[in-house]
C-alpha positions in Angstrom: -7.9 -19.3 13.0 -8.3 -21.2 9.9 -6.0 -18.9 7.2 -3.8 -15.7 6.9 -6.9 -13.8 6.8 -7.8 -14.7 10.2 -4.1 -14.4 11.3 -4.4 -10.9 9.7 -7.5 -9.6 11.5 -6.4 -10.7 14.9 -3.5 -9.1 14.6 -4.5 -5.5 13.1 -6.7 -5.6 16.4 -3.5 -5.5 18.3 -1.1 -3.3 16.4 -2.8 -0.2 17.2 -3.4 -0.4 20.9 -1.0 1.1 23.1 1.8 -0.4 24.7 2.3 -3.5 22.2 5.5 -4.0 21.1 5.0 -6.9 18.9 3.0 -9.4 17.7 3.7 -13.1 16.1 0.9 -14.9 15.1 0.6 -18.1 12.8 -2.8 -19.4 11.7 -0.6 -22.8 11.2 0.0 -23.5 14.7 -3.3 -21.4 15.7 -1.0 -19.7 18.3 0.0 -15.6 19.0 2.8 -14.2 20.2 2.5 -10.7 21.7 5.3 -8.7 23.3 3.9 -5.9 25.6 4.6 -3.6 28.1 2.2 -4.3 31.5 2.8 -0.7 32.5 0.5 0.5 29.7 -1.4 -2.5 28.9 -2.8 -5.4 30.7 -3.2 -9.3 30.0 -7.4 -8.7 29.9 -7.2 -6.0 27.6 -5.7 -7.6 24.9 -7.7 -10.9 25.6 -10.9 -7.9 24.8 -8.9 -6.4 21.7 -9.0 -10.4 20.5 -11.9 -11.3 21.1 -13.6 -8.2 19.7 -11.7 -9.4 16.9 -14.3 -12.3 16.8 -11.5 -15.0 18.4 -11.1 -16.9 21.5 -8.0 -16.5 23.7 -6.0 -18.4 26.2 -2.7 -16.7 27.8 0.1 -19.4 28.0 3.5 -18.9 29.7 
Protein backbone atom coordinates (compact mmCIF):
# COMPACT_ATOMS: atom_id res chain seq x y z
CA UNK A 1 0.00 0.00 0.00
CA UNK A 2 1.57 3.17 -0.70
CA UNK A 3 -1.16 5.93 0.97
CA UNK A 4 -4.52 6.16 2.92
CA UNK A 5 -6.20 5.66 -0.21
CA UNK A 6 -4.87 2.22 -0.57
CA UNK A 7 -5.34 1.68 3.25
CA UNK A 8 -8.93 2.77 2.53
CA UNK A 9 -9.78 0.38 -0.39
CA UNK A 10 -8.44 -2.68 1.27
CA UNK A 11 -10.27 -2.12 4.01
CA UNK A 12 -14.01 -1.19 2.59
CA UNK A 13 -13.37 -4.74 0.89
CA UNK A 14 -13.46 -6.18 4.33
CA UNK A 15 -16.07 -4.20 6.30
CA UNK A 16 -18.92 -5.58 4.60
CA UNK A 17 -18.32 -9.29 4.54
CA UNK A 18 -19.76 -11.29 7.16
CA UNK A 19 -18.29 -12.31 10.24
CA UNK A 20 -15.48 -9.43 10.53
CA UNK A 21 -15.35 -7.85 13.55
CA UNK A 22 -12.63 -5.33 12.89
CA UNK A 23 -10.19 -4.23 10.89
CA UNK A 24 -6.74 -2.13 11.62
CA UNK A 25 -4.84 -1.36 8.76
CA UNK A 26 -1.86 1.27 8.28
CA UNK A 27 -0.47 2.00 4.86
CA UNK A 28 2.69 3.17 7.13
CA UNK A 29 3.75 -0.11 8.32
CA UNK A 30 1.98 -1.77 5.04
CA UNK A 31 0.42 -4.16 7.60
CA UNK A 32 -3.69 -5.18 8.47
CA UNK A 33 -5.11 -6.14 11.40
CA UNK A 34 -8.41 -8.04 11.11
CA UNK A 35 -10.44 -9.41 14.00
CA UNK A 36 -12.91 -12.23 12.77
CA UNK A 37 -15.00 -14.85 13.68
CA UNK A 38 -13.80 -18.42 11.93
CA UNK A 39 -17.23 -19.78 12.41
CA UNK A 40 -18.62 -17.44 9.70
CA UNK A 41 -15.56 -16.58 7.82
CA UNK A 42 -12.42 -18.23 6.92
CA UNK A 43 -8.57 -17.18 6.61
CA UNK A 44 -8.88 -17.71 2.44
CA UNK A 45 -11.82 -15.79 2.16
CA UNK A 46 -10.57 -12.68 3.28
CA UNK A 47 -7.12 -13.31 1.60
CA UNK A 48 -9.94 -13.37 -1.81
CA UNK A 49 -11.87 -10.18 -0.43
CA UNK A 50 -8.01 -8.58 -0.43
CA UNK A 51 -6.80 -9.47 -3.14
CA UNK A 52 -9.93 -8.67 -5.23
CA UNK A 53 -9.18 -5.47 -3.69
CA UNK A 54 -6.09 -5.48 -6.12
CA UNK A 55 -3.46 -6.31 -2.98
CA UNK A 56 -1.26 -9.08 -1.97
CA UNK A 57 -1.75 -10.82 1.39
CA UNK A 58 0.26 -12.78 3.86
CA UNK A 59 -1.45 -14.11 7.26
CA UNK A 60 1.06 -13.61 10.18
CA UNK A 61 0.42 -14.81 13.76
Amino acid sequence: MDCASCAFIAEKALKGAKGIKSIGISYMTDTAYVEYNPNEVDEDSIKKAIKKAGYDSIIER
